[in-house]
C-alpha positions as CSV (number, residue, x, y, z in Angstrom):
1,X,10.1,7.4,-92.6
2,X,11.3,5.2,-94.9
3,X,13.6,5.8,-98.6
4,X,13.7,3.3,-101.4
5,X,17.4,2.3,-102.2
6,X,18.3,1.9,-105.6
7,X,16.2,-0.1,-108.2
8,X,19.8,-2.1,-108.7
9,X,20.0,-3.2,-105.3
10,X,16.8,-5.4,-105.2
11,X,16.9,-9.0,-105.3
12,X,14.4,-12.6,-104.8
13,X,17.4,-14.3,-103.9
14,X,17.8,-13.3,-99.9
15,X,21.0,-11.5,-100.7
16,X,21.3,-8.3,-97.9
17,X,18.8,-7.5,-95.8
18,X,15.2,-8.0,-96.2
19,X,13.2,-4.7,-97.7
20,X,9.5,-4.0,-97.7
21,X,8.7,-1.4,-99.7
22,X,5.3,-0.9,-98.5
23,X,2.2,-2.7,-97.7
24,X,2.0,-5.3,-99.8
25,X,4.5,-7.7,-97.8
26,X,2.3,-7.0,-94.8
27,X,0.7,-10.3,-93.7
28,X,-2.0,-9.9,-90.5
29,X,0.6,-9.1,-88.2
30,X,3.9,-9.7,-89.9
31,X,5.3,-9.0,-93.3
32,X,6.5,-11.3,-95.7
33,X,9.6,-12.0,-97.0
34,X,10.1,-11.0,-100.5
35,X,12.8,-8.6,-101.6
36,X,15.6,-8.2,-100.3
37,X,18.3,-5.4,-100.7
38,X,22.5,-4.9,-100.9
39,X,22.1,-1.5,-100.5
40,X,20.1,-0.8,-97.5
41,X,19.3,2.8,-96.5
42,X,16.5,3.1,-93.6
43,X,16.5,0.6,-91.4
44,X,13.7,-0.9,-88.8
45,X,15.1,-2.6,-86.2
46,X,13.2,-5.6,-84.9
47,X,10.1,-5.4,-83.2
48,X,9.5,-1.9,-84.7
49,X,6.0,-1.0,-85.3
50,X,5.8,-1.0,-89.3
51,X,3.2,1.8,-90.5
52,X,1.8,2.0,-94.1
53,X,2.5,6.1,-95.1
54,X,0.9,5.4,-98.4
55,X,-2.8,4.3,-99.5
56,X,-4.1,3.0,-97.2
57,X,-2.3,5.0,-94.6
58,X,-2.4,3.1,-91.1
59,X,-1.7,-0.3,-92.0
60,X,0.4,-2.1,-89.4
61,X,2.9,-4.8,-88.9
62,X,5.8,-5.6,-86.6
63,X,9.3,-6.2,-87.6
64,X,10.2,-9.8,-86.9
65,X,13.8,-8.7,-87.7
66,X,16.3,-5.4,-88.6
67,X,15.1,-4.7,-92.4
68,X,15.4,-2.0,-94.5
69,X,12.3,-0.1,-95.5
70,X,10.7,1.9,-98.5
71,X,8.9,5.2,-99.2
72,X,5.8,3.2,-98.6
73,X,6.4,2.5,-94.9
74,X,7.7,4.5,-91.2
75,X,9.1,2.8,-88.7
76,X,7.7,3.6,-85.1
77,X,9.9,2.4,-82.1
78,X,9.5,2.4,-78.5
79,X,11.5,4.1,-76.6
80,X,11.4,2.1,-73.4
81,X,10.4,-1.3,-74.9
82,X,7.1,-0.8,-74.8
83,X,6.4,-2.1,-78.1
84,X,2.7,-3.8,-77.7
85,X,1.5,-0.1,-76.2
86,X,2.6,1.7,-79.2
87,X,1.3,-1.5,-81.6
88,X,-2.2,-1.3,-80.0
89,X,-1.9,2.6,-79.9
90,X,-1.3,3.3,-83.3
91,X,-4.4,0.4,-84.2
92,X,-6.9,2.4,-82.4
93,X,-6.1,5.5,-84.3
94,X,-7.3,4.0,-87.8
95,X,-10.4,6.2,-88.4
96,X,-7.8,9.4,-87.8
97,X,-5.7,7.5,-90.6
98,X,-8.9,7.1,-92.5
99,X,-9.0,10.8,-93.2
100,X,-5.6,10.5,-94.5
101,X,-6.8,8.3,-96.9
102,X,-9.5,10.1,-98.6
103,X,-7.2,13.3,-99.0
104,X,-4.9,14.1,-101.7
105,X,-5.5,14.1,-105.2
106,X,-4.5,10.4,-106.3
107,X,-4.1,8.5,-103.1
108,X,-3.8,8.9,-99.3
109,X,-0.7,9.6,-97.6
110,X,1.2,10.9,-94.5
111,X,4.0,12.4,-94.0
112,X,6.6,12.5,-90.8
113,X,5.0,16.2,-89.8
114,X,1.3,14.7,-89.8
115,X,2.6,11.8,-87.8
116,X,4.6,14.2,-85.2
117,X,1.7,16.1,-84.7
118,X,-0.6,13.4,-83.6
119,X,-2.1,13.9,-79.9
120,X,-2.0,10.9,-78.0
121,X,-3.4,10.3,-74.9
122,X,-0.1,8.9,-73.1
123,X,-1.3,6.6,-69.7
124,X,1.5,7.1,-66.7
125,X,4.4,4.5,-66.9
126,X,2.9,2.4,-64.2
127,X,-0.4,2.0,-66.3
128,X,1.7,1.1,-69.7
129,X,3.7,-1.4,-67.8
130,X,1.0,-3.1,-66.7
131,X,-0.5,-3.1,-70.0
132,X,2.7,-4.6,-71.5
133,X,3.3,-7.2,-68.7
134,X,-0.2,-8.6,-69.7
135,X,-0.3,-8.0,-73.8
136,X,3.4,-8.7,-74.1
137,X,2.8,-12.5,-73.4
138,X,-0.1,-12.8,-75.7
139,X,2.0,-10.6,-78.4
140,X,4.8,-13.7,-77.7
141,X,2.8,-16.1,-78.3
142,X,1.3,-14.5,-81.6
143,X,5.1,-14.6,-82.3
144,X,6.0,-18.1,-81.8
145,X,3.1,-19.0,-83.7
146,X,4.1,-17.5,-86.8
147,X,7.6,-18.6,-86.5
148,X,6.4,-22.4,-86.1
149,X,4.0,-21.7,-89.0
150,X,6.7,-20.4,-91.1
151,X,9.1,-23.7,-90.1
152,X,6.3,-25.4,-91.4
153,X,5.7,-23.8,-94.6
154,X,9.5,-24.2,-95.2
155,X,9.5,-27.6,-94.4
156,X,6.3,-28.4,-96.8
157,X,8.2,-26.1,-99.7
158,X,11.3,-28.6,-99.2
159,X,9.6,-32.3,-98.7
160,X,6.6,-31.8,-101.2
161,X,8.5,-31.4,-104.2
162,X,10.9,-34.2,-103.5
163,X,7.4,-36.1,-102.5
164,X,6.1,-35.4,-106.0
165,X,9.3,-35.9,-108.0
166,X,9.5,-39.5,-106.0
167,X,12.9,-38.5,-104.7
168,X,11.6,-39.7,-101.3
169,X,8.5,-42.1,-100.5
170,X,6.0,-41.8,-97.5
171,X,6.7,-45.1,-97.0
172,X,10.0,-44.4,-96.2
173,X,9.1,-42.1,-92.8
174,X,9.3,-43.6,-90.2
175,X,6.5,-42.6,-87.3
């Protein structure tokens, strides 16, 4: 489960480690850059399973790297790298997260005993390797795909405004 560090510690400005606080930096399957803190105090390590504790409860997203995470957020880690089999796990519990989400007086929420005491149906190892041999290559791909898409959003933030100031001209690139 995650713990905020202190208020003093946040930043826009990339120094530390990266920190989601909760759900709001979650994209569709990875979160967003955004904050970042010097004091970091829980820590996902990449490729962890990132799982919204706070309305709504059951919101995922996986770690691209080792960040630091809020009250808002648990961490859920394989233990034996079988990291798209507890991604596609925890989805397919969302209406048992719904309940979560309609209880409590102000807004849904978990906690680390409510997780804990979860039953899962767990396959045997040879079942969830299979599983992972096929869904980890697709889960890659999804991956590099965002990563190229984020090269390119970086590269459109740096070249446009120089575009628009006229600091460079197209008809200076050469194809």
């Amino acid at each position: 489960m995650g713990q905020s560090p202190s208020g003093d510690s946040y930043n826009e400005l990339g120094d530390g480690m990266v920190f989601y606080q909760g759900r709001a930096e979650f994209g569709d399957r990875f979160p967003t850059r955004r904050l970042f803190t010097t004091s970091p105090n829980r820590i996902a390590e990449e490729n962890s399973v990132l799982f919204s504790v706070r309305a709504p409860v059951g919101d995922l997203n996986i770690a691209t790297e080792k960040c630091c995470i809020g009250r808002g957020l648990a961490s859920i880690k394989a233990k034996e790298n079988n990291n798209a089999f507890v991604f596609y796990t925890m989805k397919s519990l969302y209406k048992i997260f719904d309940i979560f989400n309609s209880e409590g007086t102000v807004f849904g929420s978990i906690n680390r005993n409510d997780l804990s005491q979860l039953q899962i149906l767990i396959p045997p190892n040879e079942q969830i390797r299979s599983f992972e041999n096929i869904a980890s290559q697709f889960d890659y791909q999804i991956l590099n795909n965002f990563n190229q898409n984020q090269s390119l959003i970086q590269l459109r933030d740096t070249l446009l405004p120089k575009l628009m100031s006229g600091e460079i001209s197209v008809d200076e690139i050469e194809i």
